[in-house]
C-alpha positions as a Markdown table, in Angstrom:
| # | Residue | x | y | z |
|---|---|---|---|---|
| 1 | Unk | 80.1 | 15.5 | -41.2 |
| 2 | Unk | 79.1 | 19.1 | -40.0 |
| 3 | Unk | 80.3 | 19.8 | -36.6 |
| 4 | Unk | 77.0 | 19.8 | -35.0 |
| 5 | Unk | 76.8 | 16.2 | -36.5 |
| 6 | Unk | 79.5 | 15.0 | -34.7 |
| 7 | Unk | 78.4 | 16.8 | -31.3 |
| 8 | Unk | 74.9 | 14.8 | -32.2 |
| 9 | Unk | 76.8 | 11.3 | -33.2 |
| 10 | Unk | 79.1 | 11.7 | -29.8 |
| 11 | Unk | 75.9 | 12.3 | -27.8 |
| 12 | Unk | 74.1 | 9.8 | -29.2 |
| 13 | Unk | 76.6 | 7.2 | -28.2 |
| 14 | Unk | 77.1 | 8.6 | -24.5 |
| 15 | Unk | 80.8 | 9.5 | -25.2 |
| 16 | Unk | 82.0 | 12.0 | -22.8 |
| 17 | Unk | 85.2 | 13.7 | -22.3 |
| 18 | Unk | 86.8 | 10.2 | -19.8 |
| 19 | Unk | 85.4 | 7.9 | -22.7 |
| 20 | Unk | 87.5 | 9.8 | -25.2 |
| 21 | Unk | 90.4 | 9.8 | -22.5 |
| 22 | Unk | 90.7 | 6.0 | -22.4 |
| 23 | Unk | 90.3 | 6.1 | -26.2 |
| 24 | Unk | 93.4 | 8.1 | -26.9 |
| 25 | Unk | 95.6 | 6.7 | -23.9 |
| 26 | Unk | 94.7 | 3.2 | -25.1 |
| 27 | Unk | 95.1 | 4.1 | -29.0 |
| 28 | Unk | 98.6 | 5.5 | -28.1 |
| 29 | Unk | 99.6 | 2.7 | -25.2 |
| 30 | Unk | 97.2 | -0.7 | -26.1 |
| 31 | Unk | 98.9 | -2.1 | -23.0 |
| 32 | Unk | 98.1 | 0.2 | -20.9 |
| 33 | Unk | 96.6 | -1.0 | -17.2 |
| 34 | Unk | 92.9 | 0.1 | -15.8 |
| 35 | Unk | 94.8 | 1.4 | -12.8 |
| 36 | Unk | 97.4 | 2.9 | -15.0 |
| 37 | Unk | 94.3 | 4.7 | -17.3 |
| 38 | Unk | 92.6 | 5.6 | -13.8 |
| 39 | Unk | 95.6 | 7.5 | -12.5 |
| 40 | Unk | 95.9 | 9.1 | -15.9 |
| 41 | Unk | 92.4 | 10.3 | -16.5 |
| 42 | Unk | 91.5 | 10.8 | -12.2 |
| 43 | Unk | 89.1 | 7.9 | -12.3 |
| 44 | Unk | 89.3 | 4.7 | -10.2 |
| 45 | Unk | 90.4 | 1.3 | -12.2 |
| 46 | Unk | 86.5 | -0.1 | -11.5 |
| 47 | Unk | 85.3 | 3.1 | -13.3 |
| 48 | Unk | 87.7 | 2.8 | -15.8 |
| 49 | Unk | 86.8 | -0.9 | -16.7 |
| 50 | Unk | 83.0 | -0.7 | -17.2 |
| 51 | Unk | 83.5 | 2.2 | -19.4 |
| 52 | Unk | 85.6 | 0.1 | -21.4 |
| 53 | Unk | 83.5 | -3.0 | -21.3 |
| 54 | Unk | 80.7 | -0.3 | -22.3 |
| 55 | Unk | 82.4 | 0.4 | -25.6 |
| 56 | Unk | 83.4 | -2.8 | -26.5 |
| 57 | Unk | 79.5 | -3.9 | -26.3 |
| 58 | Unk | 78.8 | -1.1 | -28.1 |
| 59 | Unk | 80.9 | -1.6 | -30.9 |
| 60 | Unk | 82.6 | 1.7 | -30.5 |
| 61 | Unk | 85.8 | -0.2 | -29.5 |
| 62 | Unk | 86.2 | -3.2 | -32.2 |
| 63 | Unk | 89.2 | -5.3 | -30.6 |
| 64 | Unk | 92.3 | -4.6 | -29.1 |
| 65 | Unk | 95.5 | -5.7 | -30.8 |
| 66 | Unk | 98.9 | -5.2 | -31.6 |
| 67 | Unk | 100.5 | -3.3 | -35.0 |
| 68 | Unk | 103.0 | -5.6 | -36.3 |
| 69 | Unk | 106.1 | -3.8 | -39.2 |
| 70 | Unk | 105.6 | -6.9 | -41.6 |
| 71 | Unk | 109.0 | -5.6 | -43.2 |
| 72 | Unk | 111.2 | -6.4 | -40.3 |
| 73 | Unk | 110.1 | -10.6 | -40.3 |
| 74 | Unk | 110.5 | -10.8 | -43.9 |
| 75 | Unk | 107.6 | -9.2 | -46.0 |
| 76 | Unk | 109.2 | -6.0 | -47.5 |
| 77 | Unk | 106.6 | -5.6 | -50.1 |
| 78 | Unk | 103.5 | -3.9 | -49.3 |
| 79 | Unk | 100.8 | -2.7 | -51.6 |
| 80 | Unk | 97.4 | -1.5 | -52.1 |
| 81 | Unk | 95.6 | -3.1 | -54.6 |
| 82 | Unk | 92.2 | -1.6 | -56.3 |
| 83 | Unk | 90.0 | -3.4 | -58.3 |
| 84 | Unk | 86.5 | -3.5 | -60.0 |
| 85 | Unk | 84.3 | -6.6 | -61.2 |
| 86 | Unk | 81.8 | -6.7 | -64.0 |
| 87 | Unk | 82.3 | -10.4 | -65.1 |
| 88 | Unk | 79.3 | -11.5 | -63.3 |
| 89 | Unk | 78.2 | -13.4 | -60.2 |
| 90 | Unk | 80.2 | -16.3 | -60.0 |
| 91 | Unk | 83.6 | -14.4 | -61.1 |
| 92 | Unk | 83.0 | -11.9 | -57.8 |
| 93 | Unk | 82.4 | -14.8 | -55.8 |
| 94 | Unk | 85.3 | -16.5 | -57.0 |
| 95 | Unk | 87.2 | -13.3 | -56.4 |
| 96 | Unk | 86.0 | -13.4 | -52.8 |
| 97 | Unk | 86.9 | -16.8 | -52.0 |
| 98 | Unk | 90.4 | -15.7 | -53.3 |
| 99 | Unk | 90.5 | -12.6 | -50.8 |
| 100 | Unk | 89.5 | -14.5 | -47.9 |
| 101 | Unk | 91.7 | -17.5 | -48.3 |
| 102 | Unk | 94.7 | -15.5 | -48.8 |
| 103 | Unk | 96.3 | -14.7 | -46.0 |
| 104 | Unk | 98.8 | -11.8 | -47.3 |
| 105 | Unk | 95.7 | -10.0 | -48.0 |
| 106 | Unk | 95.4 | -8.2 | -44.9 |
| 107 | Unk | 92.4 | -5.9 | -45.4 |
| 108 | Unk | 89.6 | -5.8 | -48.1 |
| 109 | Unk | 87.7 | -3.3 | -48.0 |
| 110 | Unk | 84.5 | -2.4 | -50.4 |
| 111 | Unk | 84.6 | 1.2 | -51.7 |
| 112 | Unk | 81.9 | 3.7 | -53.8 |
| 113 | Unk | 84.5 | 5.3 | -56.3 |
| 114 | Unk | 87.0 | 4.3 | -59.4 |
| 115 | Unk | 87.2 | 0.4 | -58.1 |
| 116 | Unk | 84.9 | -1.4 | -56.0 |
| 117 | Unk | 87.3 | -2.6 | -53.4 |
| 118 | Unk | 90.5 | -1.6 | -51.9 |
| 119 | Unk | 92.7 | -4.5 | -50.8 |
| 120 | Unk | 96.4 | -3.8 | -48.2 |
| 121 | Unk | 99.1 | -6.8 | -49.4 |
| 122 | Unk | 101.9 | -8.3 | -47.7 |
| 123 | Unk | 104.7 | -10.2 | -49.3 |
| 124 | Unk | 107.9 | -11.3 | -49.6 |
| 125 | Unk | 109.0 | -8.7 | -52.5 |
| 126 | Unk | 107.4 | -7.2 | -55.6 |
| 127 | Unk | 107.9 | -10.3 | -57.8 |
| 128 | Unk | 106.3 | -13.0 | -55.3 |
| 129 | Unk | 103.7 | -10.1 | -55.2 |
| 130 | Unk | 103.0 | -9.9 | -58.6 |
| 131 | Unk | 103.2 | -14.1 | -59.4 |
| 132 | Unk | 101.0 | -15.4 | -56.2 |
| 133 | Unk | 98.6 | -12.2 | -55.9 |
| 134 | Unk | 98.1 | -10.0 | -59.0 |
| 135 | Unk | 98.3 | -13.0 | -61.4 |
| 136 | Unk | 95.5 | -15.3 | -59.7 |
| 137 | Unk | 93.3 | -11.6 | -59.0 |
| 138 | Unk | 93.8 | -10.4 | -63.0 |
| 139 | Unk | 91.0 | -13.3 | -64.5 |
| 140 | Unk | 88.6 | -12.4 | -61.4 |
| 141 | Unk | 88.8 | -8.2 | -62.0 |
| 142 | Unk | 88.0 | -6.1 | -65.0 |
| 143 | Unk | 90.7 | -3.4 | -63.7 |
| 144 | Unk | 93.5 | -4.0 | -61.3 |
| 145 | Unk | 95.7 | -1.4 | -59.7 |
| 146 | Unk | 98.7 | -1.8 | -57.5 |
| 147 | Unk | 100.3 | 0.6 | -55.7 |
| 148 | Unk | 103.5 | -0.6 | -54.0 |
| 149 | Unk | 104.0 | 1.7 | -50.7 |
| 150 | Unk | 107.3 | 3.6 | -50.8 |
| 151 | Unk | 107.3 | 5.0 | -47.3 |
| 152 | Unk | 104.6 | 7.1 | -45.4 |
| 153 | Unk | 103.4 | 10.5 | -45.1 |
| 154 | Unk | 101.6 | 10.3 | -42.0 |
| 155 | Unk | 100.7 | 7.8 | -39.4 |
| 156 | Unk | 97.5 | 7.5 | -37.4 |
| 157 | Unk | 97.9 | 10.9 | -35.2 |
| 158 | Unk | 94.7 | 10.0 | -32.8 |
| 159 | Unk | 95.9 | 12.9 | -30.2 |
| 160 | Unk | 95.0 | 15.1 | -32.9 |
| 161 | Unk | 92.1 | 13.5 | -34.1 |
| 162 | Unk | 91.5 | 13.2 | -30.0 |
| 163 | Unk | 91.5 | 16.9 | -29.7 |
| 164 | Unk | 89.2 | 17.7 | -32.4 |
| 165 | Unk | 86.4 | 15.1 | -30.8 |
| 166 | Unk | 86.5 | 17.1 | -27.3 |
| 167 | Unk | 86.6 | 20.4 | -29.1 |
| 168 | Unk | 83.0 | 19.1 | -30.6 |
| 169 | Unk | 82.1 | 17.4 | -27.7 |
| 170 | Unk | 82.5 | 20.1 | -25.3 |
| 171 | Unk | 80.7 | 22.8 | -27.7 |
């Protein structure tokens, strides 16, 4: 997306610089107070609120929730798994049945690109993993991948990505 696109998409969705504000606060701190955000951002808590409630209607803010480190209650293993399906109808519907059912599946995501859908993993360790996930997928996929995740490069940085938005939105 060309910067003028994103000036375009930003306008189009009435996001000004105290809507990005309470974006990044909140991404940072999701338990932050209204008054809190108003004191940070020199708005009042009402003000604060129905630009909140604005975005949630939208769809521009999707829920609020809580990032959880799976590792430290017992599920060291995590993965990304990729996969594609040519086996027909009733194998990719069996396949999503499987995904939704699952619970240490944690996202699924459909993708344009070497496999058709992207799936985050949770377990216990690599070989639970591998016997109650990969085994049960492998029938249902032409081509499974699974990455195990060995540590992390970089986490979400949504000051930066914050600071880019108001440099485009105040162009």
């Amino acid at each position: 997306m060309r910067g003028s696109e994103v000036n375009t998409s930003l306008k189009r969705q009435h996001l000004d610089s105290l809507d990005l504000a309470i974006l990044e606060k909140m991404l940072s701190n999701g338990r932050i107070a209204f008054k809190e955000l108003g004191e940070a951002t020199n708005s009042d808590e009402r003000t604060i609120a129905s630009r909140f409630e604005r975005m949630m209607r939208r769809g521009i803010v999707k829920r609020v929730t809580i990032e959880v480190d799976w590792s430290k209650i017992g599920l060291a293993a995590s993965a990304y798994m990729g996969s594609t399906t040519a086996l027909g109808e009733e194998d990719r519907k069996k396949l999503f049945e499987f995904i939704r059912r699952e619970p240490r599946i944690l996202e699924a995501e459909a993708t344009i690109g070497a496999h058709e859908y992207f799936l985050k993993v949770v377990d216990v360790d690599i070989v639970n993993l591998r016997r109650e996930i990969c085994s049960p997928l492998e029938p249902l996929t032409v081509d499974l991948t699974t990455s195990i995740i060995a540590g992390s490069i970089k986490l979400p940085d949504y000051a930066g990505l914050f600071r880019y938005l108001r440099k485009k939105l105040l162009k």
